[in-house]
Residue frames as a rotation matrix with the C-alpha (Angstrom) as fourth column:
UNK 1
0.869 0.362 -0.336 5.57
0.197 -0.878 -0.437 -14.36
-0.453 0.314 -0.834 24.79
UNK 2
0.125 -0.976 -0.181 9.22
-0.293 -0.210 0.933 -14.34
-0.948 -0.064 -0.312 24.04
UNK 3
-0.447 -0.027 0.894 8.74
0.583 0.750 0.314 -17.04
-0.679 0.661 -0.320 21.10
UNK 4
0.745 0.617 0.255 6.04
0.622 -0.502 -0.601 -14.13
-0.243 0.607 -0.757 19.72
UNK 5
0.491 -0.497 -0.716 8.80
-0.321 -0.867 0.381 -11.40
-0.810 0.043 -0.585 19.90
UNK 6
-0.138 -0.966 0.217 11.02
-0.265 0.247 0.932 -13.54
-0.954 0.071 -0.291 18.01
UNK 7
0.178 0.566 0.805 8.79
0.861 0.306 -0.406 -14.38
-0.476 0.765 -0.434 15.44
UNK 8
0.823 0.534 0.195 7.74
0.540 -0.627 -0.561 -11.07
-0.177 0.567 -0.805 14.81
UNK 9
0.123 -0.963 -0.240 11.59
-0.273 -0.265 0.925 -10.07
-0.954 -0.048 -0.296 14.69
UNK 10
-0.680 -0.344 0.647 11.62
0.237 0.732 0.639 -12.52
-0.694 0.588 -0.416 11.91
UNK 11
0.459 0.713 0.530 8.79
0.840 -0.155 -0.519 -10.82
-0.288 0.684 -0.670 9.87
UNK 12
0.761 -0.100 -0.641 10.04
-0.046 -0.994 0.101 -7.70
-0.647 -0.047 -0.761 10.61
UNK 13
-0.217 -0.976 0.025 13.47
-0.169 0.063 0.984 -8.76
-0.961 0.210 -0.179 9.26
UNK 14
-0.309 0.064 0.949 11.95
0.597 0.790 0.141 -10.28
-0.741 0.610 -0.282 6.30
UNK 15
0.651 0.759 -0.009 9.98
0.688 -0.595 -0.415 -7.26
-0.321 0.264 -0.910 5.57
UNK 16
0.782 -0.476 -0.402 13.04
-0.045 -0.686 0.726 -5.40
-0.621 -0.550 -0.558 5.50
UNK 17
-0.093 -0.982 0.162 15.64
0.171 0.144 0.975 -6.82
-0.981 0.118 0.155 4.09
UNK 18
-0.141 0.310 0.940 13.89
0.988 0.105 0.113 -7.02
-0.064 0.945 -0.321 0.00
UNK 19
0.875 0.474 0.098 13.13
0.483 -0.864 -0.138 -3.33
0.019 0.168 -0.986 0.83
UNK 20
0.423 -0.874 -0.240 16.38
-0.329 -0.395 0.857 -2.08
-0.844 -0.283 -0.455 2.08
UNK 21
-0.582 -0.531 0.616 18.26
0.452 0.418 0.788 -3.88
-0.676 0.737 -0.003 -0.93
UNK 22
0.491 0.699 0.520 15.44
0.859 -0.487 -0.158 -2.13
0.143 0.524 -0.840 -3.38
UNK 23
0.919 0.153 -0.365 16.51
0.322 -0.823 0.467 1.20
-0.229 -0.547 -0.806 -1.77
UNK 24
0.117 -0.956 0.270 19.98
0.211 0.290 0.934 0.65
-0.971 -0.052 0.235 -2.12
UNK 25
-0.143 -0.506 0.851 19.58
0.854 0.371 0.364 -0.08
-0.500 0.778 0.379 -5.40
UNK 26
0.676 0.568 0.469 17.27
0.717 -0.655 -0.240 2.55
0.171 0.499 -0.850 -6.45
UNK 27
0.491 -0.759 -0.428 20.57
-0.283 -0.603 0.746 4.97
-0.824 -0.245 -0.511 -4.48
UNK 28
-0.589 -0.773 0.235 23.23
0.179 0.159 0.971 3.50
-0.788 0.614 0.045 -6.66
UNK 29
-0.224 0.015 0.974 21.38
0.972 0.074 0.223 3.82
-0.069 0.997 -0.031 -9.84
UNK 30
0.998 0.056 -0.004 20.23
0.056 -0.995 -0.084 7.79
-0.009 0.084 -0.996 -8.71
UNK 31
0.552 -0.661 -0.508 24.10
-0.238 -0.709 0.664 8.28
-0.799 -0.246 -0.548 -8.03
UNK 32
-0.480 -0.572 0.666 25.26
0.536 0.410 0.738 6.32
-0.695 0.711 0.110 -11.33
């Protein structure tokens, strides 16, 4: 079950990271 957590860590991360960086950007171009 441990091997599942980790996976789904690893989606989760994946899922994340393109979105967060999107976000980011979409901030910096509202505060520019």
């Amino acid at each position: 079950m441990s091997g599942d957590d980790s996976r789904t860590s690893m989606e989760m991360l994946a899922w994340v990271l393109p979105y967060s960086i999107c976000v980011l950007a979409g901030l910096a171009i509202a505060l520019w």
